[in-house]
SEZA-898755 format. One record per residue (C-alpha): x, y, z; residue in one letter; residue number from 1. Coordinates in steps of 0.1 Angstrom, whole numbers. Each point is the difference from the previous one (the first is absolute). Example, Ala and Ser with C-alpha at 12.3 -4.5 7.8 and 13.67 -1.06 7.14 Angstrom:
BEGIN
<node xx="123" yy="-45" zz="78" residu="A" num="1"/>
<node xx="14" yy="34" zz="-7" residu="S" num="2"/>
This chain:
BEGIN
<node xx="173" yy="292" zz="124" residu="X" num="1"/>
<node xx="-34" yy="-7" zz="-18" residu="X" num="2"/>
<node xx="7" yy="-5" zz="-40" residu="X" num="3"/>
<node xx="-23" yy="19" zz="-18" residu="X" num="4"/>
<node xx="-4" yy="-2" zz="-38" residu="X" num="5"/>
<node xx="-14" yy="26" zz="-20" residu="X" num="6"/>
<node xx="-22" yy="-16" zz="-35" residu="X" num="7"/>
<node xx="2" yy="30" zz="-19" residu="X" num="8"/>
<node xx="-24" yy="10" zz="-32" residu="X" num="9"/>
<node xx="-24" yy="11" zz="-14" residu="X" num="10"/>
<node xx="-23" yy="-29" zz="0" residu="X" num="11"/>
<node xx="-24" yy="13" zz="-30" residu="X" num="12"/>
<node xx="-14" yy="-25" zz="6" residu="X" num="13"/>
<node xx="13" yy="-24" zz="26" residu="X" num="14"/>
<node xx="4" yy="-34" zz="-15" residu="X" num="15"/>
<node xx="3" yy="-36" zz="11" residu="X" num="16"/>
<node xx="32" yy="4" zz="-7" residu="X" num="17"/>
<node xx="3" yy="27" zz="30" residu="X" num="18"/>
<node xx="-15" yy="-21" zz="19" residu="X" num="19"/>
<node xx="24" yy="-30" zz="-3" residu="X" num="20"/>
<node xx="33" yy="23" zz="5" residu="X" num="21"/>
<node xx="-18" yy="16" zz="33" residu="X" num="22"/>
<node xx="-11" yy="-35" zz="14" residu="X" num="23"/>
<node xx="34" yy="-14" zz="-10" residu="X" num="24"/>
<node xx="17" yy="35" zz="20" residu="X" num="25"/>
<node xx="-20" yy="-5" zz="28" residu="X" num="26"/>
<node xx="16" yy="-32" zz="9" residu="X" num="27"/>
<node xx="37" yy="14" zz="0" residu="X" num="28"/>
<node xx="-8" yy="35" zz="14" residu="X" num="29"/>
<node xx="-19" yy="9" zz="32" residu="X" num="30"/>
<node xx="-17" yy="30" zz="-16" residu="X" num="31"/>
<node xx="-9" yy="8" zz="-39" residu="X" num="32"/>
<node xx="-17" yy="34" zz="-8" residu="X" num="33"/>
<node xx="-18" yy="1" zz="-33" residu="X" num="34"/>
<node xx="10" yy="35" zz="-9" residu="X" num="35"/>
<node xx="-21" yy="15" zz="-29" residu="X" num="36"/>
<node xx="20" yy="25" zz="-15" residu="X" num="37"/>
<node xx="-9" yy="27" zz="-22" residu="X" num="38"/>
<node xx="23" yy="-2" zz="-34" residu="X" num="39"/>
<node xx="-2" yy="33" zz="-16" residu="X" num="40"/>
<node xx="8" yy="-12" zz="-33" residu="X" num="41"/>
<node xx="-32" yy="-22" zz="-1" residu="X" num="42"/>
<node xx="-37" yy="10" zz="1" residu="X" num="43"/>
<node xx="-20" yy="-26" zz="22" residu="X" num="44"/>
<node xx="-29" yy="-23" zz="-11" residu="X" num="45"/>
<node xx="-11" yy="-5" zz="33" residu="X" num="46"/>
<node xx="-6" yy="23" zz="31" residu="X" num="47"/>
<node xx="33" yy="-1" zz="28" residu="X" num="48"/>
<node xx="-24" yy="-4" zz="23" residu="X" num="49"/>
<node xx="-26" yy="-24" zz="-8" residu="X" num="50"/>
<node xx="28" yy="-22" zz="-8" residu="X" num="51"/>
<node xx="18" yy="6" zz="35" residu="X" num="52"/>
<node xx="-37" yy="-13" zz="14" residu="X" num="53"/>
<node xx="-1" yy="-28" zz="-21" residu="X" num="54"/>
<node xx="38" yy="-14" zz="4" residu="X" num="55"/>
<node xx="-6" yy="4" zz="42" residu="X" num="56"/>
<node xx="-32" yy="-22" zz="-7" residu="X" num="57"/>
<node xx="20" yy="-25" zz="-14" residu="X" num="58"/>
<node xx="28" yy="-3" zz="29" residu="X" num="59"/>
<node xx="-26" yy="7" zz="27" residu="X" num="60"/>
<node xx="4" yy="-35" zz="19" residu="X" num="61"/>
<node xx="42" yy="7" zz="-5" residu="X" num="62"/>
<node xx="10" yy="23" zz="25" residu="X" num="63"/>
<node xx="34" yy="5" zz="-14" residu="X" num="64"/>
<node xx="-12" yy="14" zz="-32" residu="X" num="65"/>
<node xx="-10" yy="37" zz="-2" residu="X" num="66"/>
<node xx="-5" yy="24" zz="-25" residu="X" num="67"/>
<node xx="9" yy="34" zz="-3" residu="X" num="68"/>
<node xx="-2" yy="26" zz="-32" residu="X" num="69"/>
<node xx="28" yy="24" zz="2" residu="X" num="70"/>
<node xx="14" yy="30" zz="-25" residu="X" num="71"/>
<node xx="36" yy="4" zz="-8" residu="X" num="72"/>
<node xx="31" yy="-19" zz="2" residu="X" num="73"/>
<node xx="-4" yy="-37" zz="7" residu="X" num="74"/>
<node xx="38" yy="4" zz="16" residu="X" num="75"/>
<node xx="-16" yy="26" zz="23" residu="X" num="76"/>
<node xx="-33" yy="-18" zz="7" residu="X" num="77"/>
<node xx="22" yy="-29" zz="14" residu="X" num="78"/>
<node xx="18" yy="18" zz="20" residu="X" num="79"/>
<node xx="-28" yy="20" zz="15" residu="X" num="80"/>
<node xx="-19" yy="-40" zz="10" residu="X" num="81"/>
<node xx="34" yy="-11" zz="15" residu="X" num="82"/>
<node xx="-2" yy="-28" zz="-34" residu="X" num="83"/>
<node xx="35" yy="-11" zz="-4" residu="X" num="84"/>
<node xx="-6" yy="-21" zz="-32" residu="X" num="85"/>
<node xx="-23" yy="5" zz="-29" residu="X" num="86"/>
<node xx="-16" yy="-31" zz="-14" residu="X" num="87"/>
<node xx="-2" yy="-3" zz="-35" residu="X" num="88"/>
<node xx="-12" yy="-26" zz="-32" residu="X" num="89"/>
<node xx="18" yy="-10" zz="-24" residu="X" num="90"/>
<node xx="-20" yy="-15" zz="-29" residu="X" num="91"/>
<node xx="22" yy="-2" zz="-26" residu="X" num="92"/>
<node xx="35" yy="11" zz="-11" residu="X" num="93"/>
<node xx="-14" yy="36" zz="-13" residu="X" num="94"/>
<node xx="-11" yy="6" zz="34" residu="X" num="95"/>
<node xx="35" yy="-6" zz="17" residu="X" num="96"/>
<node xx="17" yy="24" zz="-26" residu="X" num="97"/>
<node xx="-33" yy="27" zz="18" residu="X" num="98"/>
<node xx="2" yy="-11" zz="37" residu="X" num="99"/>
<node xx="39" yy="-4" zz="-5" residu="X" num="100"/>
<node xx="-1" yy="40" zz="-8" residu="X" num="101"/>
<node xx="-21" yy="11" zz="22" residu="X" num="102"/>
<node xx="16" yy="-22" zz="36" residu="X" num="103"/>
<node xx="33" yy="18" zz="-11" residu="X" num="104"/>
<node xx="-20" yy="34" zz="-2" residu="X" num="105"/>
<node xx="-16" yy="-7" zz="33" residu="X" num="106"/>
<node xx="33" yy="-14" zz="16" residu="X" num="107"/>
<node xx="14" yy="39" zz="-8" residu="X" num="108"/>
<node xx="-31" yy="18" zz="19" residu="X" num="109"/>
<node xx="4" yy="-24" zz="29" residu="X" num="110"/>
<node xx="31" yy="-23" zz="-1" residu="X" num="111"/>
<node xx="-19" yy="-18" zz="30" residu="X" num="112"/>
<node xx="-23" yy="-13" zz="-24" residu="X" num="113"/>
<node xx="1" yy="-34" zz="-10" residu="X" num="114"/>
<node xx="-19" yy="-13" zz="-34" residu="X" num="115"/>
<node xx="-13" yy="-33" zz="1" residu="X" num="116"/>
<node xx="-11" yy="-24" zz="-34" residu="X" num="117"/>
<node xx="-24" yy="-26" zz="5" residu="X" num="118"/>
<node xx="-4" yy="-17" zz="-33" residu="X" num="119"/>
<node xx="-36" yy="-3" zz="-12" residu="X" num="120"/>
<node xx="-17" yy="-35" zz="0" residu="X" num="121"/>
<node xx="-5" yy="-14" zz="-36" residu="X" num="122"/>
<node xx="-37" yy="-2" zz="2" residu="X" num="123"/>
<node xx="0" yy="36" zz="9" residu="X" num="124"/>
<node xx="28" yy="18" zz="-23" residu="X" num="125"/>
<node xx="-21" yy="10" zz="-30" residu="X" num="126"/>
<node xx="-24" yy="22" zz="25" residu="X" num="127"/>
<node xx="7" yy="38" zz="-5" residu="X" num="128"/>
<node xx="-19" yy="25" zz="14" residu="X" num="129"/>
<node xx="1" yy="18" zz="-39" residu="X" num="130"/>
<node xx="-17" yy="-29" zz="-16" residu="X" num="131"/>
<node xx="-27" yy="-3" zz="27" residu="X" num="132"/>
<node xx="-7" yy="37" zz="-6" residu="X" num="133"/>
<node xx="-7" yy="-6" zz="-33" residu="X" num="134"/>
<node xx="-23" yy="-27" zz="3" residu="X" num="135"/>
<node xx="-22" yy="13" zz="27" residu="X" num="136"/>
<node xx="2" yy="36" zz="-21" residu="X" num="137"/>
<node xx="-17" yy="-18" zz="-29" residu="X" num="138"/>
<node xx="-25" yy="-22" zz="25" residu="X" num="139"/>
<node xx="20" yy="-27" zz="5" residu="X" num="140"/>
<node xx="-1" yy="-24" zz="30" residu="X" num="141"/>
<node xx="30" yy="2" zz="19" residu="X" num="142"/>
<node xx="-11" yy="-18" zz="29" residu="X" num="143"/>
<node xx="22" yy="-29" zz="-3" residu="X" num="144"/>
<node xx="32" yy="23" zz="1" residu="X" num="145"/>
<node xx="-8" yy="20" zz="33" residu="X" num="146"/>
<node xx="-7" yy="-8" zz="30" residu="X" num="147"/>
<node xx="-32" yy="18" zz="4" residu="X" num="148"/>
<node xx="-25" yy="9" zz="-26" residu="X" num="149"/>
<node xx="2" yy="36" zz="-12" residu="X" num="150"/>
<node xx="-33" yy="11" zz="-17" residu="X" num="151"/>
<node xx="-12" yy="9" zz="-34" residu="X" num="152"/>
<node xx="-9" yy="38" zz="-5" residu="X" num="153"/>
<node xx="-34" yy="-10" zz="6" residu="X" num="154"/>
<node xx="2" yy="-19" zz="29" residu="X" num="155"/>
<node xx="4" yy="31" zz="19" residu="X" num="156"/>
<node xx="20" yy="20" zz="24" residu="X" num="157"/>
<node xx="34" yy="-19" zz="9" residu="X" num="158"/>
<node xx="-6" yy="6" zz="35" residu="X" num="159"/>
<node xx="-35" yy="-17" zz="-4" residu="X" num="160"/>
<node xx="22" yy="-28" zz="-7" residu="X" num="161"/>
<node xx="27" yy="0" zz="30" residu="X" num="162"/>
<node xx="-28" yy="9" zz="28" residu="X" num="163"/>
């Protein structure tokens, strides 16, 4: 049976720090799907999907890596992929006492569901998607926390930028 993670989120913007807990899930699962959800309590910086186009050009050369944008329940999402395990990062202990919540919430919608931690490499655990919001939103350069550059507002049209 092929073990396929699910890296759920909603990846406003994905960070380096993504990038290190997908790379690191690849090795111990056969399949991880970046799955993009859509988190009704926040309002997103960044478009669903220019940032779907974006992460796929980033794990284009990595066949076991895809990325998917979805609506709903995570728990159901999983199921509906055949993902077995969801693959999460832990940066700190603030976001066990989160992810620790949420795996049990999941684990009710589809006790087949399996939560998995990676812990976040050192150089990496001060990235948050939050503060690189706010430094690109005031013209910051952000390049060195993504993996991909994501324009100013007057660079143009993000998809200028992916194609």
């Amino acid at each position: 049976m092929k073990r396929i993670a699910l890296f759920p989120g909603s990846f406003d913007p994905f960070t380096n720090g993504h990038l290190d807990v997908v790379r690191r899930g690849a090795e111990l699962f056969d399949q991880v799907i970046i799955a993009i959800g859509n988190n009704s309590s926040k309002q997103r910086y960044l478009p669903v999907e220019q940032m779907q186009l974006m992460i796929e050009s980033v794990f284009q050369q990595e066949p076991n890596v895809s990325v998917r944008s979805y609506k709903g329940l995570t728990a159901d999402f999983a199921r509906e992929v055949g993902a077995r395990f969801l693959l999460r990062g832990l940066r700190n202990t603030t976001d066990f006492e989160y992810e620790n919540t949420i795996a049990q919430a999941n684990r009710h919608v589809n006790p087949e569901l399996e939560t998995v931690f990676l812990i976040t490499s050192p150089a990496l655990a001060a990235i948050s998607s939050t503060i690189i919001r706010e430094i690109h939103r005031f013209g910051g350069n952000v390049d060195d926390f993504v993996p991909f550059h994501l324009p100013k507002e007057d660079e143009g049209q993000w998809s200028e930028v992916v194609g």
